[in-house]
C-alpha positions in Angstrom: 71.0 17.0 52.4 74.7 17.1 50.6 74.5 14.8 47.4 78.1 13.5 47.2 79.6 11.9 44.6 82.8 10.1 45.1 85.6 9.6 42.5 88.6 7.5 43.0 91.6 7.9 41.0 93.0 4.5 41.0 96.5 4.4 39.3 97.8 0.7 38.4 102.1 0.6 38.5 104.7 -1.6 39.5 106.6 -0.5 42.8 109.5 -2.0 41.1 112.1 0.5 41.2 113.6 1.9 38.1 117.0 2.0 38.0 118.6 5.5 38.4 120.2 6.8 35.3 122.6 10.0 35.1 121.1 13.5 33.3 123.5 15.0 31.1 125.6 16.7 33.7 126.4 13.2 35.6 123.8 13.4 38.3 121.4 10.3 39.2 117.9 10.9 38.3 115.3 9.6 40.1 112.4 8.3 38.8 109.5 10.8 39.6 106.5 9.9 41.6 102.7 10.7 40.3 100.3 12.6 42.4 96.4 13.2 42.0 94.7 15.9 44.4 90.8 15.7 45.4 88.3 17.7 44.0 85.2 18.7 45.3 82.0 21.0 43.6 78.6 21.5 43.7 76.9 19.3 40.3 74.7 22.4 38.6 71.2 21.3 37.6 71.7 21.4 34.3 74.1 20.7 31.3 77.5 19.1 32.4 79.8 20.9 34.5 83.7 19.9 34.7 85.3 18.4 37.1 88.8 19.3 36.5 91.6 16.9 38.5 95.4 18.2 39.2 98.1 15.5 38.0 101.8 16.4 39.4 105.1 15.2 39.3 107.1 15.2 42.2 110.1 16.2 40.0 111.0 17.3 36.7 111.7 14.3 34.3 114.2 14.5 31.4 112.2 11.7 29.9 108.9 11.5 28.5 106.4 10.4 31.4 103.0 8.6 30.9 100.3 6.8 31.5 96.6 5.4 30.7 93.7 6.8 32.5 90.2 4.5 32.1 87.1 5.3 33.6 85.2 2.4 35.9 81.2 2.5 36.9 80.8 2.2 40.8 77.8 3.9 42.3 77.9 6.2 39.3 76.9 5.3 35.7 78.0 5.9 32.8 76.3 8.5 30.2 73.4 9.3 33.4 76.2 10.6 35.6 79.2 11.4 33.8 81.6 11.1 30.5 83.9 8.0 30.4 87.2 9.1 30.2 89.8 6.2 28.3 93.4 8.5 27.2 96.6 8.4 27.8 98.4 10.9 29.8 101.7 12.7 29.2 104.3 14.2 30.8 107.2 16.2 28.0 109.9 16.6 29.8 110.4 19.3 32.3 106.4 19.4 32.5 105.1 18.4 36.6 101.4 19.7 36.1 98.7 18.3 34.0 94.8 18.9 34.3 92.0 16.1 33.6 88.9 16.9 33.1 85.4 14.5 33.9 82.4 15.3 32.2 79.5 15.5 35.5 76.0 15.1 34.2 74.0 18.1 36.2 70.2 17.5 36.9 68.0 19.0 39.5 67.0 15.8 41.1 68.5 15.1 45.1 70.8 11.7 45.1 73.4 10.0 46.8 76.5 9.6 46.8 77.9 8.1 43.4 81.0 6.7 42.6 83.1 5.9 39.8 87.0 5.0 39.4 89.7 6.0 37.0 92.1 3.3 36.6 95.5 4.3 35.6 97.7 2.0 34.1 100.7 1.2 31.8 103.0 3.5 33.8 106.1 4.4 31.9 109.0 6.2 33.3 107.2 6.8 36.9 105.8 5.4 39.9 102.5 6.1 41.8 102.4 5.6 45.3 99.7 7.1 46.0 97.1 5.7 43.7 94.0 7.1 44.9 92.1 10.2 44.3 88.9 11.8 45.3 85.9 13.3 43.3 83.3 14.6 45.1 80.3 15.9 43.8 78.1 18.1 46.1 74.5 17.8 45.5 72.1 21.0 45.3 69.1 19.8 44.2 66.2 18.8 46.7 63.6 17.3 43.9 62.8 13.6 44.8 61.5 11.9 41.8 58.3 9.9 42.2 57.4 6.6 40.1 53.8 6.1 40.3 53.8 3.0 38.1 52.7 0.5 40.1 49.5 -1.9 42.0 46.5 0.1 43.2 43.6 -0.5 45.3 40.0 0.9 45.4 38.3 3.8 47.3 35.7 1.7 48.0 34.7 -1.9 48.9 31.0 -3.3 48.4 29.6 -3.7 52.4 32.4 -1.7 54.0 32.7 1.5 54.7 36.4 3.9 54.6 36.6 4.9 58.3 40.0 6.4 58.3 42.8 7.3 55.5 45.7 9.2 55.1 46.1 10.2 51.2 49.6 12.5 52.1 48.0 15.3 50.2 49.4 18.1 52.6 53.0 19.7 53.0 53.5 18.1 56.1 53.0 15.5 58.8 49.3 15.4 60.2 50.4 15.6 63.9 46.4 15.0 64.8 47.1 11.4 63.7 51.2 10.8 63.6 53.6 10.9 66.5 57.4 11.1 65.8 59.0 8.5 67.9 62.8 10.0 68.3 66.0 8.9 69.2 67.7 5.3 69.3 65.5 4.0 72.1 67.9 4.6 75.1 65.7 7.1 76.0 62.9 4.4 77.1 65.7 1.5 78.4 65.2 0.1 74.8 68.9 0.8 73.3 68.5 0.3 69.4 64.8 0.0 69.6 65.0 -3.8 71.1 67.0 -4.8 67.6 70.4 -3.4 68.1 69.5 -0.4 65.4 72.4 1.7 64.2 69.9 5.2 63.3 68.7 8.1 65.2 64.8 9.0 64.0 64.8 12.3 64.1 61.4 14.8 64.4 60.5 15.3 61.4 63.9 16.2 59.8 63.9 12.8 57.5 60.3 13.6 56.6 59.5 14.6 53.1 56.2 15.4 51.4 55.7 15.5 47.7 53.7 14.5 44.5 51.1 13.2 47.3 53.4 11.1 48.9 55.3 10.9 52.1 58.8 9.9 52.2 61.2 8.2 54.6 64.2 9.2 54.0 67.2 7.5 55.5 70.3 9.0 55.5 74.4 8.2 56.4 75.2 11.1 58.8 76.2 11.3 62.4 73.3 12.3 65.0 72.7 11.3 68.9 75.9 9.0 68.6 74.8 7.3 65.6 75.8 7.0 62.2 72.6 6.6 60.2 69.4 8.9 60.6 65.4 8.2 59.7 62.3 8.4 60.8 59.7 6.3 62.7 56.1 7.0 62.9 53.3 5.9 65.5 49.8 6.5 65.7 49.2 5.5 69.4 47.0 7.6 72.0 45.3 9.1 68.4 44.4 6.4 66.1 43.9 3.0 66.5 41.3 0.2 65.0 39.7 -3.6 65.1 39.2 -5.3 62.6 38.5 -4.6 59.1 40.4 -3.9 55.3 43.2 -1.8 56.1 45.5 -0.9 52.7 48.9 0.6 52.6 50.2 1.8 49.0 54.1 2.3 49.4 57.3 1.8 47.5 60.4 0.4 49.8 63.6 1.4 49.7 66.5 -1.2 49.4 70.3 -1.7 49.8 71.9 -4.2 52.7 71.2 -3.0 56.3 68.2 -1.3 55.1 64.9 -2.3 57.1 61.2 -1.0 56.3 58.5 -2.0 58.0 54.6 -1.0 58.4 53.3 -2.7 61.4 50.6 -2.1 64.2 51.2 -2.9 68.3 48.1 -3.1 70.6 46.5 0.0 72.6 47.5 -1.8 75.3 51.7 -1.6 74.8 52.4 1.3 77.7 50.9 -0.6 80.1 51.1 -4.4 79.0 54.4 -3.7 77.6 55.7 -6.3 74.6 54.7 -8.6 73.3 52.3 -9.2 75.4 50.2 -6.0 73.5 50.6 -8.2 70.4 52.3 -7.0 67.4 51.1 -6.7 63.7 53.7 -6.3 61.0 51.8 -6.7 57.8 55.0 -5.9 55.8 58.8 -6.4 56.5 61.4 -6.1 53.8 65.2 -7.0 54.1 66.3 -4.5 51.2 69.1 -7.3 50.3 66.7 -9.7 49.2 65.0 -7.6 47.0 61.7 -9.9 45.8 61.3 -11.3 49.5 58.2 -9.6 51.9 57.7 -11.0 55.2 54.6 -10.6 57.5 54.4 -11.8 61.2 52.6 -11.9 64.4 54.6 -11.5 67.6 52.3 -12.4 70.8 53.5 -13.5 74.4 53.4 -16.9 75.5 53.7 -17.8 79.3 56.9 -15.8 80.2 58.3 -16.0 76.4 58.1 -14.0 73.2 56.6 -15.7 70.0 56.8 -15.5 66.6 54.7 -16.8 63.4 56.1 -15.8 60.2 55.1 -15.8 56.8 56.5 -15.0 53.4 55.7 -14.3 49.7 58.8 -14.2 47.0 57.2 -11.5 44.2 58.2 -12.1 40.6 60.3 -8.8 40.4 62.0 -6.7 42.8 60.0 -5.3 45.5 61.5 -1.7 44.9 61.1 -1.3 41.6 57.5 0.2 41.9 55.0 0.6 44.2 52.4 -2.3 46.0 49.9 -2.3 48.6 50.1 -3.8 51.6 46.9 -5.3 53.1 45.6 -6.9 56.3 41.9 -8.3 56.2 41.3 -8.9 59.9 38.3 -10.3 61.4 37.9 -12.0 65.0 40.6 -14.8 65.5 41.7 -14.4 62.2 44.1 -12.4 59.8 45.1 -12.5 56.4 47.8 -10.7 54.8 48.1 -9.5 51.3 50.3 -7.9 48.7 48.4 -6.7 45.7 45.4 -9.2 46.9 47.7 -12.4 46.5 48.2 -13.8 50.0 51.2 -13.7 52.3 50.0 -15.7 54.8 47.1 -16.1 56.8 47.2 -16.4 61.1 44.4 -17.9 63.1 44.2 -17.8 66.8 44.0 -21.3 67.3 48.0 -21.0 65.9 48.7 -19.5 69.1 49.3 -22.6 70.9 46.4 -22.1 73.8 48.4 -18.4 74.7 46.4 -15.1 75.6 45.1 -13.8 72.0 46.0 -10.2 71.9 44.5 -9.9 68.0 41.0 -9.2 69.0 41.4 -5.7 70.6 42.6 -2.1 68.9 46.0 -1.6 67.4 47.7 1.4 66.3 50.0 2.3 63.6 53.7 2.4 63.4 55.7 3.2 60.1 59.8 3.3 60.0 62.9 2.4 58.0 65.6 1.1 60.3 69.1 1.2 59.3 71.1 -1.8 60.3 69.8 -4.2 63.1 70.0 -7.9 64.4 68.2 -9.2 61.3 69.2 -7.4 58.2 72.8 -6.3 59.5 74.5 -3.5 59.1 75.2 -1.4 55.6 78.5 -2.0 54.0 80.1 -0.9 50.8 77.7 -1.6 48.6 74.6 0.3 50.5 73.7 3.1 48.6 72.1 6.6 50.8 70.1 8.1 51.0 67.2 5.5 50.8 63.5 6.6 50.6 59.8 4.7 51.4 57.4 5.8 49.6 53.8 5.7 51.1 50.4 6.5 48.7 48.0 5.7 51.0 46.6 4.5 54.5 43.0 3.1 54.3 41.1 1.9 56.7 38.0 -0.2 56.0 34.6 -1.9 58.0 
């Protein structure tokens, strides 16, 4: 995937006017006008590389032109992704072409787009109107760096035996287990997966193994009429379980509009259909509200959905290392866990006297949505590509 980093060239003036003065031979001179091109380069992987930026005059001046140029963090820091700039540009005159160069950290790690501004102010003797420039860094790196810090589980618990796990060890997707699920639902009369979705899951392309890990990745790009691409992964028809410990190790992605989840539907969901089937989602995460988990039960009542929620606030941001998701799950009841401290517990007598779908075999399903009825959609400040992180699946009786 293309890195990009994005650098605007703001340039802060006064559209007032200057009046017009006469040049030595008698003829009005117009006050010249300041123009920065884009730029766009691959980053290097190591070292610094410039970024060199082309300032013009629309005209020869036979005064002295110039003007401030100050560097502003966006997306992109500071010292870890490039030089702050703060000089002051001139012009002699006759001169129309200048060069600025920006210091561009290189590294050989894959990121997103980054972002910085250079603000341009105290004009003298020009105007600007067009004040914005882009720098665009291309990535060419395809390392994903992996935090392990973070809250682990056992192998083992005393009376129970591991009946299923999925350590990630491998170079790719065990397709004896996983299914992709692909598209953006349409596919299945289900038009943004039942949640008005904004990605395309693609098969396998958003799928990254490494370190012992599997990635998400979810990405800004165009696909199947949508704007945002990930991936979403089932284990129906190949693995599915009742009761038990089941642990899932994983690090969540964040940013507004973005939308993990690791959740379970009944064996039952081609036929019964949802909600009906039941549905397990032992973690959601809105990636705004970054210390917030949610986990919830969604069963069928008469001729209506239901819904019984239940949330834990952590004491730092959910993304900032990795935790394990747990579901203890025994007849008529469930508790769910992150790092062993309850997020809530569901019995069936909760259900209100409807059909309990919680006693029969569930299967896996693990995605990062992009954008949807509950999070909402991305906006400025959502930085891509986002990656989940998953360790582990465990399954315990």
């Amino acid at each position: 995937m293309i890195k990009r980093y994005v650098f605007l060239i703001c340039i802060g003036f006064s559209f007032t006017q200057c009046k017009k003065e006469t040049n030595g031979g008698g003829t009005p001179e117009t006050t010249p006008s300041v123009f920065v091109a884009d730029v766009k380069q691959p980053e290097g992987n190591t070292g610094s590389n410039k970024m060199n930026f082309t300032i013009t005059l629309s005209a020869a001046s036979a005064k002295e032109v110039s003007f401030k140029i100050v560097t502003k963090e966006v997306f992109a820091k500071s010292i870890e992704d490039f030089t702050a700039v703060d000089q002051r540009i001139t012009f002699a005159p006759g001169e129309t072409t200048k060069s600025l160069s920006v210091d561009i950290v290189a590294d050989d790690i894959k990121e997103g787009t980054d972002d910085f501004q250079l603000f341009v102010s105290e004009p003298v003797n020009c105007i600007v109107p067009s004040p914005f420039a882009t720098g665009t860094i291309e990535n060419d790196d395809s390392k994903i760096p992996v935090n392990e810090a973070g809250y682990t589980t056992p192998a083992s618990y005393a009376g129970k035996t591991l009946v299923w796990a999925d350590e990630f060890e491998g170079s790719g997707l065990n397709t004896t287990n996983w299914n992709y699920d692909v598209g953006d639902g349409c596919a299945r009369n289900n038009c943004g997966w039942g949640n008005n979705e904004l990605e395309f899951y693609t098969e396998g392309d958003n799928l990254i193994f490494s370190n012992g890990k599997m990635i998400i990745e979810a990405r800004k790009e165009s696909r199947g009429g949508k704007n945002y691409t990930s991936s979403r992964l089932t284990t129906m028809g190949k693995k599915s379980f009742k009761f038990g410990r089941i642990d899932i190790r994983a690090k969540l992605p964040k940013g507004q509009g973005i939308w993990p989840a690791l959740w379970m539907l009944g064996d039952n969901f081609p036929t019964a259909g949802w909600p009906a089937c039941g549905e397990i989602d032992m973690m959601e995460f809105l990636g705004h509200d970054l210390t917030k988990v949610y986990s919830t039960i969604h069963f069928k009542s008469g001729n209506n959905p239901r819904n019984i929620s239940k949330s834990f606030i952590n004491s730092t941001p959910l993304p900032d290392e990795f935790h394990v998701y747990s579901l203890v799950w025994e007849t008529d009841k469930m508790r769910m866990l992150i790092d062993d401290k309850l997020i809530g517990e569901f019995l069936a007598s909760e259900l209100g006297g409807a059909t309990n779908p919680f006693n029969d075999k569930f299967f896996f399903l693990f995605n990062v949505a992009v954008g949807g009825n509950w999070p909402g959609s991305p906006n400025t400040t959502t930085y891509f590509p986002q990656w989940m992180f998953i360790d582990y699946v465990r399954v315990f009786q």
